[in-house]
C-alpha positions in Angstrom: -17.9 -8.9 -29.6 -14.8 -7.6 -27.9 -16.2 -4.8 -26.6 -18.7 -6.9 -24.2 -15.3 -8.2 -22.0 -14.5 -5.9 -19.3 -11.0 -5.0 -19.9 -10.6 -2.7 -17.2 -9.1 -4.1 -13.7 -9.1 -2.4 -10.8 -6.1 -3.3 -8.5 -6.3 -4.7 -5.1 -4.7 -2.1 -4.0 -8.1 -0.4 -5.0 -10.4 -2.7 -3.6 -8.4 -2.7 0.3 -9.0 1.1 0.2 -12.4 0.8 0.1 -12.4 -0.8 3.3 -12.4 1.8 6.4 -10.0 -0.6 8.6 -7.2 -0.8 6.2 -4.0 -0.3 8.2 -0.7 0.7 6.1 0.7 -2.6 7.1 -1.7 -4.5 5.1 -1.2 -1.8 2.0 2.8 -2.6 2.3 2.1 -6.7 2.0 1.3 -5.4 -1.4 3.7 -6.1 -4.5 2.5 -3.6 -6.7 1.9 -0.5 -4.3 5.4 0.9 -5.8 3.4 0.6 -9.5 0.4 2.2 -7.9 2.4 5.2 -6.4 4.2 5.9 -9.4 1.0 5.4 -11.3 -0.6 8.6 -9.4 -4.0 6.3 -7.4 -5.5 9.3 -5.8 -7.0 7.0 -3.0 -3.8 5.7 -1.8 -1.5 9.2 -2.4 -4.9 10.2 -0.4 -4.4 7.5 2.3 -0.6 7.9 2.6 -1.0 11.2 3.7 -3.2 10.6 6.3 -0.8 12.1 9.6 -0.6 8.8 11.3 0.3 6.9 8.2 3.1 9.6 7.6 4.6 9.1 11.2 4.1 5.1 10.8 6.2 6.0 7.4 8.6 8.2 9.0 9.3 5.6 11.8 9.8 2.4 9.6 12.4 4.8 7.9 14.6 5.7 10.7 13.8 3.1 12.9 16.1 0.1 13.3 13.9 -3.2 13.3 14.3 -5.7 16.0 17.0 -8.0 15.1 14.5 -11.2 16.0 11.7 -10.4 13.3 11.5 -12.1 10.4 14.1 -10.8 7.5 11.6 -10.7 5.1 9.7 -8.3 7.1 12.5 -6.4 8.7 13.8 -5.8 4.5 10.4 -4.3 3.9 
């Protein structure tokens, strides 16, 4: 039947969490952790509040990056 399909997928977003050496770096490499913000996810709201993963935030935003990182990196 169609109820014996497991419809429901958690993100991997979800499943990085879970791990206790996540760094916000790896979270970032994500595509969908804009979605996953917006969406409310209680762990990673919960995670980006952490004090050093505001200051890391708070840096990338006023922080110029060095001018020989990749541009891909330095747009994120």
């Amino acid at each position: 039947m169609f109820w014996k399909f497991d419809l429901h997928s958690s993100s991997h977003i979800d499943t990085l969490l879970e791990r206790e050496d996540v760094t916000l770096k790896e979270l970032m490499d994500e595509e969908d952790v804009l979605q996953e913000c917006k969406a409310q996810n209680r762990k990673l709201i919960e995670f980006l509040l952490k004090s050093e993963c505001l200051e890391d935030l708070v840096s990338f935003i006023t922080e110029e990056p060095p001018q020989d990182m990749d541009e891909k990196i330095r747009y994120k």
